[in-house]
N, C-alpha and C positions, 0 to 999 in steps of 0.2 A: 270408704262409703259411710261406714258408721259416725267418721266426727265430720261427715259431711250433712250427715240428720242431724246431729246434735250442734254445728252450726246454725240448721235453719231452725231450728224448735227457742233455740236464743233468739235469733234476730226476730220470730216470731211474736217472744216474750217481751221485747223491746216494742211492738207494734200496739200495745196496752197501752200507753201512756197516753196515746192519738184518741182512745175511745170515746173517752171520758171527759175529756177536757174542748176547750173551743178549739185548739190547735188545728188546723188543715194539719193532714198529714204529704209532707212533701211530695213531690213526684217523682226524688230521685228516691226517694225511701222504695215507693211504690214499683222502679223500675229494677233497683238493687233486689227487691223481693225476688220479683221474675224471673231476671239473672239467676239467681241462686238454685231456683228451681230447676230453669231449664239445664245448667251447667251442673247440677247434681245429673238431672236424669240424662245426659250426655256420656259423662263417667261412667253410667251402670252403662251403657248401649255400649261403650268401648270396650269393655270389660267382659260383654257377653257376647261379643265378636271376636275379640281375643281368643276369649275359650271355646269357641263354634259353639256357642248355645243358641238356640232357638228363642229371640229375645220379642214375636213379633205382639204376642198377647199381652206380657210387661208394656212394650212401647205403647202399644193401645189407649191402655189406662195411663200411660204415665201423658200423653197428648189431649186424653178427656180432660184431664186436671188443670190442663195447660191452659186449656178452650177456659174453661170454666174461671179460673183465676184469673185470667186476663179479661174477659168480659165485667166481671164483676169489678177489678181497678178499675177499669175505663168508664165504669160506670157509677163510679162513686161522684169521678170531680173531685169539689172541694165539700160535699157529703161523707161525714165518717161514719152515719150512723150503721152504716152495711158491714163496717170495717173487723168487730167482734164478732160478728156470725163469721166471716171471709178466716179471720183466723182461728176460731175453734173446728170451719170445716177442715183447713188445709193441716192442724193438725191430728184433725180425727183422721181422715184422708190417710196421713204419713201411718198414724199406728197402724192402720187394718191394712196398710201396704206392706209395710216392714212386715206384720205375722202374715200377709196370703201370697206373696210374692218374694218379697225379697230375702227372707230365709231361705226358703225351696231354693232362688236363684245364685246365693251363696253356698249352699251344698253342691253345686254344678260347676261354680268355678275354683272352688279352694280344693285344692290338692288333699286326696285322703292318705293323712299317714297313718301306717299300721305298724 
């Protein structure tokens, strides 16, 4: 799970180049993001099913973001100016998920050795 955050916080950092410059940013860029996401928060839902955790208030917020993310591509087009705010939220997003969620929800599935 962890170098599955720390893939998306690169291909995030990779999404800076589009800000800035006249470049459209592609659509397979824009749907590779999406992928990414949903296919991470997938992993955590398999994971907390595996380990009978109670994953429904995770999923919750992890589908707000979904909504949220996806409205905001599709409503860019060929507009990047929304594209820097889109990635400073989806990485604020990740931090204040990783500390209220998914810590908690990795002490629930990793095996406690004593």
């Amino acid at each position: 799970v962890d170098s599955e955050h720390n893939e998306l916080f690169v291909f995030l950092e990779g999404f800076k180049e589009y800000c800035f410059g006249a470049q459209d940013i592609p659509q397979s860029k824009r749907d590779t993001l999406y992928q990414m996401l949903v296919s991470h928060f997938e992993t955590e839902s398999q994971l907390a099913h595996a380990a009978g955790v109670d994953f429904s208030y995770h999923e919750t917020a992890h589908l707000k973001v979904l909504d949220v993310v996806s409205k905001t591509l599709n409503q860019m087009s060929s507009n990047n100016s929304d594209l820097y705010s889109l990635i400073r939220y989806i990485g604020y997003w990740f931090e204040r998920h990783i500390l209220d969620f998914d810590l908690r929800f990795a002490l629930n599935i990793t095996p406690v050795k004593l």
